[in-house]
PALUMKE-620721 format. One record per atom (N, C-alpha, C): residue number from 1; residue in one letter; atom name; x, y, z. Coordinates in pm, whole numbers, plus 50000, padded with zeros to 5 digits. Atoms other than C-alpha are relative to their C-alpha. Example, Ala and Ser with C-alpha at 12.3 -4.5 7.8 and 13.67 -1.06 7.14 Angstrom:
- 1, a, N, 50089, 49881, 50000
- 1, a, CA, 51230, 49550, 50780
- 1, a, C, 50090, 50120, 50000
- 2, s, N, 49918, 49881, 49994
- 2, s, CA, 51367, 49894, 50714
- 2, s, C, 49923, 50109, 50073
END
This chain:
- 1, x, N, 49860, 49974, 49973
- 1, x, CA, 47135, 50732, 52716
- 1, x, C, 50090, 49908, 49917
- 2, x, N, 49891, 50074, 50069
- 2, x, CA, 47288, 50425, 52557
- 2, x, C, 49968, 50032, 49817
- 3, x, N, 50035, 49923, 50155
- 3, x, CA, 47153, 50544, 52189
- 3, x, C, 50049, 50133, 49985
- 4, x, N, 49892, 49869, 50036
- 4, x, CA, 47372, 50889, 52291
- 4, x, C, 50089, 49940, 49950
- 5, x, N, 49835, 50007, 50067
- 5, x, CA, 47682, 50708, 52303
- 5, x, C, 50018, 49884, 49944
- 6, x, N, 49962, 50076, 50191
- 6, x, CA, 47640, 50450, 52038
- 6, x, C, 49988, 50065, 49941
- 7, x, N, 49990, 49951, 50144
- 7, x, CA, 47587, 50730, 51800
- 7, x, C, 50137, 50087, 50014
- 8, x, N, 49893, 49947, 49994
- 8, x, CA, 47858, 50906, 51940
- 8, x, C, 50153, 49957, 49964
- 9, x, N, 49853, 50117, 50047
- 9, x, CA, 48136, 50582, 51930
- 9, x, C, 49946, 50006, 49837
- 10, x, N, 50017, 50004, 50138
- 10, x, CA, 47986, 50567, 51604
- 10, x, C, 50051, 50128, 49882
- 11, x, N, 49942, 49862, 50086
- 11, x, CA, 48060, 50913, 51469
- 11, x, C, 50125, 50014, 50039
- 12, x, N, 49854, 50008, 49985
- 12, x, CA, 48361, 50911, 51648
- 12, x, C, 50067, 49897, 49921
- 13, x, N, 49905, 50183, 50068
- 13, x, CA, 48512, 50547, 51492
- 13, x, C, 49975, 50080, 49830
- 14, x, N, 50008, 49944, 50098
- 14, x, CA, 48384, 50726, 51121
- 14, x, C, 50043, 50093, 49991
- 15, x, N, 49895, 49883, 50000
- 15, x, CA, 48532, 51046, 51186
- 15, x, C, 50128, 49974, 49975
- 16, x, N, 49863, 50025, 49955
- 16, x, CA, 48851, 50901, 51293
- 16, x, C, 50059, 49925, 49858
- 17, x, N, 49966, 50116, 50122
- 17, x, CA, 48862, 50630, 50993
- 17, x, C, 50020, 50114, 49857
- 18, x, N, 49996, 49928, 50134
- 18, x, CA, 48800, 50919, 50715
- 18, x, C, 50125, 50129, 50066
- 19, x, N, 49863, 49927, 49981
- 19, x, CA, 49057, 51156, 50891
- 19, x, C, 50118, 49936, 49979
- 20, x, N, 49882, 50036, 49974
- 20, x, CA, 49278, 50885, 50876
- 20, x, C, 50022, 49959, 49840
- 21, x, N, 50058, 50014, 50185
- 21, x, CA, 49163, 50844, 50485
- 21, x, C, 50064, 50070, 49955
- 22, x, N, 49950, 49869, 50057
- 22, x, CA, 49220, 51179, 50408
- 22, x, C, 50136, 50025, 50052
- 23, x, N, 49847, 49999, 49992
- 23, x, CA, 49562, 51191, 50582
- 23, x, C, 50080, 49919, 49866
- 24, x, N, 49948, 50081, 50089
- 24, x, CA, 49672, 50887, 50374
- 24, x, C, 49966, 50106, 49865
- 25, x, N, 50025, 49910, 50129
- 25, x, CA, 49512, 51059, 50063
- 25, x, C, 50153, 50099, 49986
- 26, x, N, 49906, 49878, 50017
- 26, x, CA, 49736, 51380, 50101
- 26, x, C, 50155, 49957, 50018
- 27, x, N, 49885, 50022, 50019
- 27, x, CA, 50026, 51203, 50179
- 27, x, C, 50074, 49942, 49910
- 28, x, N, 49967, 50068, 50124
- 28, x, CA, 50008, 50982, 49904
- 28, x, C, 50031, 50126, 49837
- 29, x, N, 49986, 49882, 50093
- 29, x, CA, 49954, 51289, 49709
- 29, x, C, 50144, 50070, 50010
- 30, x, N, 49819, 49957, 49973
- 30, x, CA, 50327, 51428, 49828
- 30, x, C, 50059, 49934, 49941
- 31, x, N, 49881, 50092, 49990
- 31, x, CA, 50499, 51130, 49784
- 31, x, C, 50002, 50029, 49831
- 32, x, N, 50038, 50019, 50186
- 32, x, CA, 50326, 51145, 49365
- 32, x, C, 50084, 50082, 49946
- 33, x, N, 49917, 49903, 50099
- 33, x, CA, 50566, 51473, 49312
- 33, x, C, 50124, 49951, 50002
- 34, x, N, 49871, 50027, 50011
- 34, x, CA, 50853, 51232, 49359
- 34, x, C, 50042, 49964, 49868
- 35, x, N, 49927, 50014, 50091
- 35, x, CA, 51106, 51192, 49086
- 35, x, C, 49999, 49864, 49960
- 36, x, N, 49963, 50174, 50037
- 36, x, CA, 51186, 50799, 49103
- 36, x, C, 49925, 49941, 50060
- 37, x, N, 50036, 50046, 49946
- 37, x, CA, 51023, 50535, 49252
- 37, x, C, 50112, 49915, 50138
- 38, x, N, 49936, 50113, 49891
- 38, x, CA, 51298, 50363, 49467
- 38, x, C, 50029, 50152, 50139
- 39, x, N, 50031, 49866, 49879
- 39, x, CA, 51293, 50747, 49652
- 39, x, C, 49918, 50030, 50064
- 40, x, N, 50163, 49942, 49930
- 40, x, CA, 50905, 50698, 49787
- 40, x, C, 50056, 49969, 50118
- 41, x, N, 50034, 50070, 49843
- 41, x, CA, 51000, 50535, 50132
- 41, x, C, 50142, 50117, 50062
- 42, x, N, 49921, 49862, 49979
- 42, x, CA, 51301, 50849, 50165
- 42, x, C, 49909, 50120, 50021
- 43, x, N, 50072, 49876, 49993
- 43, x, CA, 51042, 51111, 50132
- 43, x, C, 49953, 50018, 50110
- 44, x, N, 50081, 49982, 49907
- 44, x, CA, 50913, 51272, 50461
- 44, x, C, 49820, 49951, 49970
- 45, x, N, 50068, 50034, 49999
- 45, x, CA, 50575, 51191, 50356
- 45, x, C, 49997, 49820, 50028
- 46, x, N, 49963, 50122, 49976
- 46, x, CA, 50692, 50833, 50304
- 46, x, C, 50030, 49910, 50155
- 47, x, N, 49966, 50045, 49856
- 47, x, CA, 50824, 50772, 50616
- 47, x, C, 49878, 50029, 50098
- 48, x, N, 50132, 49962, 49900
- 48, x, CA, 50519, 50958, 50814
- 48, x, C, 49903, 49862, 49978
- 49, x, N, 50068, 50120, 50002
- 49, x, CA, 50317, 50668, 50627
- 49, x, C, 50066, 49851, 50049
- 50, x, N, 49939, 50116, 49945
- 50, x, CA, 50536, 50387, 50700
- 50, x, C, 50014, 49957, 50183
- 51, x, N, 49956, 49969, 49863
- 51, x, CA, 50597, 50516, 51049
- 51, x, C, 49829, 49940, 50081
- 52, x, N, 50160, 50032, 49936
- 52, x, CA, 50216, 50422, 51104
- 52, x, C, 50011, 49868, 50062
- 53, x, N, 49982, 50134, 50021
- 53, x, CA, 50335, 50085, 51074
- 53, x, C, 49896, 49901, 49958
- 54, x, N, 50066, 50066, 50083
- 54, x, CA, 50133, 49792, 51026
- 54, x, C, 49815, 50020, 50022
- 55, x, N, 50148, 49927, 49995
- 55, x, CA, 49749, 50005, 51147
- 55, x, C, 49965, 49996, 49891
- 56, x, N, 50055, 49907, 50086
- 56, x, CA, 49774, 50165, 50851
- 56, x, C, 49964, 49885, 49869
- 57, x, N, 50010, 50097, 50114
- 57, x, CA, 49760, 49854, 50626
- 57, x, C, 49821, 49966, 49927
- 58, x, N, 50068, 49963, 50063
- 58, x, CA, 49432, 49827, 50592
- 58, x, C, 49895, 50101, 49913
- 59, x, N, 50059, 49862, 50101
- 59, x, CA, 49320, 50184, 50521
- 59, x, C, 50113, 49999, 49831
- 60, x, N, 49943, 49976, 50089
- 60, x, CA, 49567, 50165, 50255
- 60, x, C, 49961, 49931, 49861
- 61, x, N, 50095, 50052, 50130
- 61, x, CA, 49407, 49937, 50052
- 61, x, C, 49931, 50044, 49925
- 62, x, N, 50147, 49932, 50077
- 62, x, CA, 49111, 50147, 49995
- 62, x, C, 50095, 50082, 49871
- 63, x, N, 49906, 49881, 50075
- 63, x, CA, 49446, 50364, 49783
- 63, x, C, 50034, 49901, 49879
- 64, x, N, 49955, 50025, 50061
- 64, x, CA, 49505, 50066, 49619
- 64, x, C, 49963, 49984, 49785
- 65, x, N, 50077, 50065, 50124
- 65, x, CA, 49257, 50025, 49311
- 65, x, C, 49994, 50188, 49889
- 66, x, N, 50009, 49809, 50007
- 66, x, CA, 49335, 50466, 49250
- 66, x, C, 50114, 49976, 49871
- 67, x, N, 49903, 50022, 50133
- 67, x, CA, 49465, 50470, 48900
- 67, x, C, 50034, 50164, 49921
- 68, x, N, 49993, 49874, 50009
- 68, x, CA, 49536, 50869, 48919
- 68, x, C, 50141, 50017, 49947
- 69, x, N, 49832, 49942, 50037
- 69, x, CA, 49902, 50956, 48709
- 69, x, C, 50016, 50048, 50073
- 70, x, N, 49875, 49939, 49920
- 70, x, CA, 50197, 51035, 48918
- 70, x, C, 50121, 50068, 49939
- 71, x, N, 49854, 49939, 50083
- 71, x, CA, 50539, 51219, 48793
- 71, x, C, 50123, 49843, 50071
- 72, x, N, 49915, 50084, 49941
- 72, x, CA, 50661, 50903, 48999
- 72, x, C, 50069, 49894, 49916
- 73, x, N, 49956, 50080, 50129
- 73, x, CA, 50910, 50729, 48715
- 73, x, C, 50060, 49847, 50076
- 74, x, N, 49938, 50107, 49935
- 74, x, CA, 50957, 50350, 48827
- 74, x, C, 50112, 49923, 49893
- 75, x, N, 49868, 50047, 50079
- 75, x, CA, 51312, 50249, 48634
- 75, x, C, 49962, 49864, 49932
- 76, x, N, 49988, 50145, 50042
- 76, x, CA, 51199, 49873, 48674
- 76, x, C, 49924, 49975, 49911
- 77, x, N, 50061, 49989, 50089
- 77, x, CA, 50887, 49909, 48493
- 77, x, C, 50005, 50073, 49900
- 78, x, N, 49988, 49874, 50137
- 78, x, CA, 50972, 50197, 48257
- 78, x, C, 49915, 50035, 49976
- 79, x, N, 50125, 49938, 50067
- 79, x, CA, 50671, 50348, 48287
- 79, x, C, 49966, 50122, 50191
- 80, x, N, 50083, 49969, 49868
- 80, x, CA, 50491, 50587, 48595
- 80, x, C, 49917, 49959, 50083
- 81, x, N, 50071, 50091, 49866
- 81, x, CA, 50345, 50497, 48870
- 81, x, C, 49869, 50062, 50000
- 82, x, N, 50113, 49925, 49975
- 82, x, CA, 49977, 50551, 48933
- 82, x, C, 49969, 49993, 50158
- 83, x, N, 49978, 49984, 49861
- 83, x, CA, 49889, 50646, 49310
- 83, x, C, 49932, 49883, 50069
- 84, x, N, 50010, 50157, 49929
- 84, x, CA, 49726, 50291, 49373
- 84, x, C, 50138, 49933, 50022
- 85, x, N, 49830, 50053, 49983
- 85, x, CA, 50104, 50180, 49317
- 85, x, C, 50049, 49999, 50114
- 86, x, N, 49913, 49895, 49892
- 86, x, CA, 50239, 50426, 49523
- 86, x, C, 49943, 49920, 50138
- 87, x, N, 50073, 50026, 49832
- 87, x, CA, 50017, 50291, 49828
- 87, x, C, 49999, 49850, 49998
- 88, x, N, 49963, 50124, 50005
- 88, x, CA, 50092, 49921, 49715
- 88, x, C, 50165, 50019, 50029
- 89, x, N, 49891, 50009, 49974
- 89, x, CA, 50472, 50014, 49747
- 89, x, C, 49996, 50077, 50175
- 90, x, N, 49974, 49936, 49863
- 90, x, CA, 50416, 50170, 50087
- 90, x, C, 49997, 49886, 50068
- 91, x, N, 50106, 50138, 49933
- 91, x, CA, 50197, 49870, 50210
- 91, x, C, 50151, 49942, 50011
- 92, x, N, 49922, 50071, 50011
- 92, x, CA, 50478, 49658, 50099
- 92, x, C, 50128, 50029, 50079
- 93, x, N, 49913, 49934, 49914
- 93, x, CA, 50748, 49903, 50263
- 93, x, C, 49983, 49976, 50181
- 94, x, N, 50041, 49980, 49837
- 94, x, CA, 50570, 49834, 50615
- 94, x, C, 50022, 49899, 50039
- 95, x, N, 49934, 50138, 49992
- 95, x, CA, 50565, 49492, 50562
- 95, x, C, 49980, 49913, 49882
- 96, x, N, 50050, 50091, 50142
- 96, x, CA, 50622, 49232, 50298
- 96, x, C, 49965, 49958, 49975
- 97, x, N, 50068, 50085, 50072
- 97, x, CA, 50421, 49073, 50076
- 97, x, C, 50024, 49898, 49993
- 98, x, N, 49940, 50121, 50094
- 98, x, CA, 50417, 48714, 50004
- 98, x, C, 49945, 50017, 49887
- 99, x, N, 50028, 49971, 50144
- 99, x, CA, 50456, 48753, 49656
- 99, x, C, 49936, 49886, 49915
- 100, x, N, 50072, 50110, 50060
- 100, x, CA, 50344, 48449, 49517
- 100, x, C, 49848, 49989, 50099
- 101, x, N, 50132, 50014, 49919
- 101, x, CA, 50045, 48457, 49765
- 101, x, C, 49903, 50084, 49898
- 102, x, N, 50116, 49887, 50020
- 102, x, CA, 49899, 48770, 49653
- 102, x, C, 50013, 50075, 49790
- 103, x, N, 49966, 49982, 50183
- 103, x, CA, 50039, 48754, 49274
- 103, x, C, 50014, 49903, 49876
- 104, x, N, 50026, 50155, 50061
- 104, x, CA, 50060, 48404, 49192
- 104, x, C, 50159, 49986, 49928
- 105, x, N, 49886, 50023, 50064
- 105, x, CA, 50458, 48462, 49070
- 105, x, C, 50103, 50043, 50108
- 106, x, N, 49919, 50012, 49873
- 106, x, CA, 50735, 48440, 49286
- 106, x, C, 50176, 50019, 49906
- 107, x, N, 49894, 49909, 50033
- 107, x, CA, 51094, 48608, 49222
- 107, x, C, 50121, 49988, 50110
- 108, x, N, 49910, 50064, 49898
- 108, x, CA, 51407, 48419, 49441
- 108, x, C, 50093, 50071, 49982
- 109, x, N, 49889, 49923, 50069
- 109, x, CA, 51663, 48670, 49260
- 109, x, C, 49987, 50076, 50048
- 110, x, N, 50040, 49879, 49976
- 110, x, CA, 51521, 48990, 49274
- 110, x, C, 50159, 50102, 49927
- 111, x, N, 49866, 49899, 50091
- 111, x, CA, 51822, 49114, 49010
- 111, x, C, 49906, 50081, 49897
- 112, x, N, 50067, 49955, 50082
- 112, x, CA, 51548, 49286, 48806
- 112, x, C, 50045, 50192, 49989
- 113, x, N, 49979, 49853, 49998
- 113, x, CA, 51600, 49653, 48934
- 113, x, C, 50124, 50042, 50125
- 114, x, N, 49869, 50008, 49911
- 114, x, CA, 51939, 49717, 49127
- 114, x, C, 49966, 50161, 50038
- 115, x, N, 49999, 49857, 49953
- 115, x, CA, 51943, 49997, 49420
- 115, x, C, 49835, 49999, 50001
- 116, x, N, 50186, 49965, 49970
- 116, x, CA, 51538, 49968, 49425
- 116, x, C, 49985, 49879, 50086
- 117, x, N, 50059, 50054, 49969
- 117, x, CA, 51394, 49813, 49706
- 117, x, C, 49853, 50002, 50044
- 118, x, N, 50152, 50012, 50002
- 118, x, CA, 51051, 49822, 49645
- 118, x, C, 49996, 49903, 49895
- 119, x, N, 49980, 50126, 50059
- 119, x, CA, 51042, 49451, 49504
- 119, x, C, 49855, 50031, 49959
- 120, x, N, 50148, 50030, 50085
- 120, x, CA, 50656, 49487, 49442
- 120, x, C, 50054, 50048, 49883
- 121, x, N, 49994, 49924, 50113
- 121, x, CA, 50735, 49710, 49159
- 121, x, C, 50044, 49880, 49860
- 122, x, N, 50002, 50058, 50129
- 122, x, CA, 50840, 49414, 48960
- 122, x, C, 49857, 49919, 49996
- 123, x, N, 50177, 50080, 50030
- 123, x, CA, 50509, 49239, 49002
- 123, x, C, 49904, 50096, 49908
- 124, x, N, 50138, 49905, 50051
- 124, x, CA, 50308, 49536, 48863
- 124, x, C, 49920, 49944, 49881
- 125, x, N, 50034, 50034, 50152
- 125, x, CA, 50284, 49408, 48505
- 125, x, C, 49862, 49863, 50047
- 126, x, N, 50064, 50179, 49987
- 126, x, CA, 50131, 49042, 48647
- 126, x, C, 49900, 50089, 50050
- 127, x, N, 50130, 49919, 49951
- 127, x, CA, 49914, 49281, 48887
- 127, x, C, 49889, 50035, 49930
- 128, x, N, 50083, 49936, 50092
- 128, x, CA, 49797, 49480, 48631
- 128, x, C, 49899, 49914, 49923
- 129, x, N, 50044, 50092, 50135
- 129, x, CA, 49733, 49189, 48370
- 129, x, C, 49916, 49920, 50066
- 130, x, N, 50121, 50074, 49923
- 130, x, CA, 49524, 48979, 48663
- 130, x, C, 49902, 50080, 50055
- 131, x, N, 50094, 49907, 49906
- 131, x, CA, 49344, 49275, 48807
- 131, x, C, 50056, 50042, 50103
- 132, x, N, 49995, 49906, 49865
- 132, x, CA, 49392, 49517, 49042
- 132, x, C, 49930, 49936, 50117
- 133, x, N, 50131, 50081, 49884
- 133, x, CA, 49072, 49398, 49257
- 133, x, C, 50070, 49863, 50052
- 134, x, N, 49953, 50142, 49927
- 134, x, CA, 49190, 49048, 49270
- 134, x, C, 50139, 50002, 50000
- 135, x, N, 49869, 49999, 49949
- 135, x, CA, 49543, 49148, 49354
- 135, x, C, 49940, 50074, 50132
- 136, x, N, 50051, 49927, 49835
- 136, x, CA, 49356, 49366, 49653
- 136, x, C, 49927, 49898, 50064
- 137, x, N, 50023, 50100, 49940
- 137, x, CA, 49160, 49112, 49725
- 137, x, C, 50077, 49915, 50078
- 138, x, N, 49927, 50081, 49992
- 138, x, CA, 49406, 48859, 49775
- 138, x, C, 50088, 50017, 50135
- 139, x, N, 49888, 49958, 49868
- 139, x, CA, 49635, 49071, 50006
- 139, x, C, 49870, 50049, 50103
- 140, x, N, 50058, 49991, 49830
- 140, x, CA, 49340, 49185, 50211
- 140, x, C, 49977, 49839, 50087
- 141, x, N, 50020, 50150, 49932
- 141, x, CA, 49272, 48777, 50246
- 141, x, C, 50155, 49956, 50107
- 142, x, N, 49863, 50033, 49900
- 142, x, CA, 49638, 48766, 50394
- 142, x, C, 49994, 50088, 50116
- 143, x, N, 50008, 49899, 49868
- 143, x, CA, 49581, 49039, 50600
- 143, x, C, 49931, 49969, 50105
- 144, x, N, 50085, 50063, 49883
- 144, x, CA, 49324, 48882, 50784
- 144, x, C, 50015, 49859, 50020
- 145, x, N, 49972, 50209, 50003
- 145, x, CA, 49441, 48504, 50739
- 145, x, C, 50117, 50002, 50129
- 146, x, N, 49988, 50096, 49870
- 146, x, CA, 49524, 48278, 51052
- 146, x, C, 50147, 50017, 50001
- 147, x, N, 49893, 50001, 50029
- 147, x, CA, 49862, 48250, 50856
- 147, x, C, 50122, 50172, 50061
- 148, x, N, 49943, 49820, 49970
- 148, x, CA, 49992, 48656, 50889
- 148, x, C, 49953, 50014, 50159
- 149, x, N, 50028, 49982, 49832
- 149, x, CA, 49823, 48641, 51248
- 149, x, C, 50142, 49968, 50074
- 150, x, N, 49878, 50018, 49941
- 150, x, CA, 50082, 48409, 51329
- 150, x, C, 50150, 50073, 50008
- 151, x, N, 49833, 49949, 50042
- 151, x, CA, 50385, 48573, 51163
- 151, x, C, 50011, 50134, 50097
- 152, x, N, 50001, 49841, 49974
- 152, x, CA, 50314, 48915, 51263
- 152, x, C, 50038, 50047, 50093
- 153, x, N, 49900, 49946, 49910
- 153, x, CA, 50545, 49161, 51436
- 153, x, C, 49882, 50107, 50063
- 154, x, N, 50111, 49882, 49983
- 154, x, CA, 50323, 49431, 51621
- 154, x, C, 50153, 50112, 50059
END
C-alpha cells in the first residue's frame, strides 16, 4: 500500500511540475510575438506569469539558458531578445534581482533605457559575455540563500 501512494505523490509532484513547464513554455512563447521589450509584463500572457508570483521562480529558470529568437526588439540593447531573456525579464518582473549579486555589475542610475522597466535588460551584454549558466547559477544560489529567505515577501 505505501509503494501505491509513493508512486502516485510521485507521478503526481512530476505531472504537476511538467504541466507547470509546459504552461510557462507556451506562455513564454506568446509573450515572443511581442513588438518591444518594455511591453512583456503588459501582455496578458505576461501578467498570467507574473501573477504566479514568486512559485514560479524557480521553474523559470529551467527558460533561462533557451536561446530560441524572438520578434521581441529590446531598444536598450538594440538587438532581440532570445526566450531565455524573456523568462529572465519576467523572473526579474516578480521580483528583483540583486544585480551585482547575480552579475557582478551594479547600475545606481538606471538612465540607460527611459520608459523601460525591465532594468535586467541592461545587464544582458555582461550576462551574455560571463555565461548564461553562471548567471543562472548565481540567481538560483540567491534563490535559495539564507539572505532572500530573509527579505522575502510571500
Amino acid at each position: 500500500m505505501k509503494k501505491l501512494l509513493l508512486t502516485i505523490l510521485i507521478f503526481t509532484f512530476n505531472f504537476g511540475f511538467s504541466q507547470t513547464k509546459t504552461e510557462i513554455d507556451l506562455l513564454l512563447n506568446e509573450i515572443a510575438k511581442t513588438k518591444v521589450s518594455k511591453e512583456i509584463a503588459k501582455t496578458e500572457p505576461g501578467k498570467k506569469l507574473i501573477n504566479y508570483s514568486l512559485k514560479i521562480l524557480p521553474a523559470l529558470t529551467e527558460f533561462f539558458t533557451d536561446t530560441a529568437e524572438t520578434n521581441v526588439k529590446s531598444e536598450c540593447i538594440e538587438r532581440n531578445l532570445n526566450k531565455g531573456e524573456i523568462a529572465i525579464i519576467v523572473a526579474d518582473r516578480i521580483e528583483s534581482m540583486p544585480y551585482f549579486r547575480v552579475t557582478g555589475i551594479q547600475n545606481c542610475l538606471f538612465t540607460f533605457c527611459e520608459k523601460n522597466l525591465n532594468y535586467i535588460e541592461y545587464y544582458f551584454p555582461a550576462i551574455k559575455r560571463d555565461g548564461i549558466e553562471n548567471f543562472k547559477s548565481k540567481y538560483i544560489a540567491w534563490l535559495k540563500s539564507e539572505e532572500r529567505t530573509k527579505l522575502k515577501r510571500t
